[in-house]
Residue, then its C-alpha position, 0 to 999 in steps of 0.5 A: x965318244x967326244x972327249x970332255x972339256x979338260x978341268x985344269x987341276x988347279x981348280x978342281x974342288x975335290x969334294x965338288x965334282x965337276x960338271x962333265x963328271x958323267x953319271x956313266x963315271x959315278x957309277x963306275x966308280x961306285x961299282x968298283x967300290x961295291x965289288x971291292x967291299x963285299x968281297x974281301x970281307x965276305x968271310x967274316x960276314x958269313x960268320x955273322x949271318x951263323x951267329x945271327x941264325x937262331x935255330x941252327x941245323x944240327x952242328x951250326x950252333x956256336x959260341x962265339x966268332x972265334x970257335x965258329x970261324x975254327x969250327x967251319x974250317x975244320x969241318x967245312x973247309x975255308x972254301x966253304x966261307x966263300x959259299x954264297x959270294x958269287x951273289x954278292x959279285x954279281x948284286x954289289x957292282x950295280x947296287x953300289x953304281x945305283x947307290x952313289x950315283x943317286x947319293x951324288x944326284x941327291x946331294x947335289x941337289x941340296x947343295x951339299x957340293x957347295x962349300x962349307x959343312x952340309x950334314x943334313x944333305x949328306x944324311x938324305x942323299x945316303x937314305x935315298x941312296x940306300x933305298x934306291x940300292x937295296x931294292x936291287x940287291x934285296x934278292x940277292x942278299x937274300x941268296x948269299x944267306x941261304x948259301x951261307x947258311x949252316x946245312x945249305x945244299x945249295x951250290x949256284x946262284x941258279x939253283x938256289x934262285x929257281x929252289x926259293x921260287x919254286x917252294x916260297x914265290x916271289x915274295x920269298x926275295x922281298x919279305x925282308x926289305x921293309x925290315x932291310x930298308x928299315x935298318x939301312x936307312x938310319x944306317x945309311x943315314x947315320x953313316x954318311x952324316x959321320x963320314x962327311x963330320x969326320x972328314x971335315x975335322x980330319x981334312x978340313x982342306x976337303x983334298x983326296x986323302x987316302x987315310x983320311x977317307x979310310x979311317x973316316x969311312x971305318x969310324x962312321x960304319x961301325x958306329x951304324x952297324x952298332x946302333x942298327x944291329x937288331x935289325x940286321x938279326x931280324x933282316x937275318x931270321x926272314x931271309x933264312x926263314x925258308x931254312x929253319x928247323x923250327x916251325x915259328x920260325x919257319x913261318x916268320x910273316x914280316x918285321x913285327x913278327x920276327x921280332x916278337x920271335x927273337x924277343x920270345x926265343x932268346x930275350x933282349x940279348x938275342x937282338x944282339x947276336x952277332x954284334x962282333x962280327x957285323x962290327x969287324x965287317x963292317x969298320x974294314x968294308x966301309x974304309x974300303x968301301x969309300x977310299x975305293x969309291x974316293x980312289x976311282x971318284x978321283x981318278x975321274x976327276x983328274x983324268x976327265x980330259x982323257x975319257 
């Protein structure tokens, strides 16, 4: 492999990458950022989706995150937090590749490595981004919630795979996507928008700042999972459809009709639930999320001469 032509780092414009910063690199950096997230918050996100289930199996109801977290490690054991996160590992790495490379290739396209403040271009390459990502990790999301699930007697990603196939069809992995897509994409669009906002304000000299990329990825996640909580309880109820007890549940046919489920069901308040939990995941997944992607983004860059 020809090595690149050096970048003296005297020159480099941090949040601008270089021309010979390859898109084998982008994805590299972005798959690394995938892994790294999901994985260390993937007990707290368990809870979330058991919180989020409407009609539980005998023994999955719970009051809040605090007794469902001592509720499952008492009776399940901790190991049992971790049910479903070989899904994860296996979907996040190329989903997140996909996902910053296309949000770089977007970007740059609409001048967003240019200098000054670009929040519209940030906006877009995140909704292209997530719409390009979430066609790839749909399916396995949907396997880390049937693993996750109060009850599940599922034990691999195989079994489950070949159980929801067998029973529901294709259509069982992609019934959630419109739904999925419908929450990431202002959640996606919202995130970035903020990022690149408190990113400016906080390190207006635009220089890889470890601090400045966490705190400002955690404050931009939690305020889009806030405002995009109702979808993800809808995202949940058709995911975990294929599980339920309840036969109108059980039958859910798309967006509008899990919708209309949970607003019969449990009122206004049940688009709410598991709000907690989505919040404390998602604040500590994006800051790892994007000082993860920042880290290896700019380990490339300085070392570009090296590859």
């Amino acid at each position: 492999m020809a090595a690149h032509d050096p970048v003296p780092v005297e020159d480099i414009d941090y949040e601008a990458l270089p021309p010979n910063f390859t898109a084998w690199e982008n994805m590299l950096a972005g798959g690394f950022a995938g892994v790294a997230e999901h994985s260390v918050m993937y007990p707290v996100d368990m809870l979330k989706t058991r919180l989020q289930v409407l009609k539980p199996a005998e023994g999955g109801l719970y009051t809040g995150m605090h007794q469902a977290f001592w509720k499952i490690r008492r009776i399940e054991g901790f190991r049992s937090m971790w049910k479903g996160v070989s899904s994860v590992i296996v979907g996040a790495g190329p989903a997140h590749a996909l996902y910053f490379l296309t949000y770089e290739a977007v970007k740059h396209a609409m001048g967003g490595n240019n200098s000054g403040h670009h929040p519209l271009a940030g906006a877009v390459s995140g909704a292209c981004a997530t719409i390009a990502s979430d066609a790839l990790m749909n399916p396995f999301d949907v396997i880390k919630q049937r693993m996750q699930v109060h009850g599940s007697m599922y034990r691999s990603i195989r079994q489950c795979t070949k159980s929801v196939y067998k029973n529901e069809g294709l259509r069982a992995f992609y019934i959630s996507y419109p739904t999925t897509i419908s929450m990431t994409v202002p959640f996606t669009a919202l995130q970035f928008s903020a990022y690149g906002s408190i990113s400016q304000y906080l390190n207006p000299s635009r220089d890889y700042n470890p601090t400045t990329h966490m705190v400002a990825g955690g404050l931009a996640g939690g305020l889009a999972a806030a405002l995009t909580t109702p979808l993800d309880v809808i995202k949940t109820l058709l995911q975990t459809r294929g599980t339920a007890k309840d036969n109108e549940l059980r039958h859910a046919k798309g967006m509008f009709d899990a919708a209309a489920i949970i607003k019969r069901q449990h009122g206004y308040a049940g688009f709410f639930r598991g709000l907690q939990p989505r919040i404390l995941t998602t604040v500590p997944s994006t800051a790892i999320c994007w000082s993860s992607y920042e880290l290896a983004k700019n380990y490339f860059i300085r070392h570009n001469d090296e590859l």
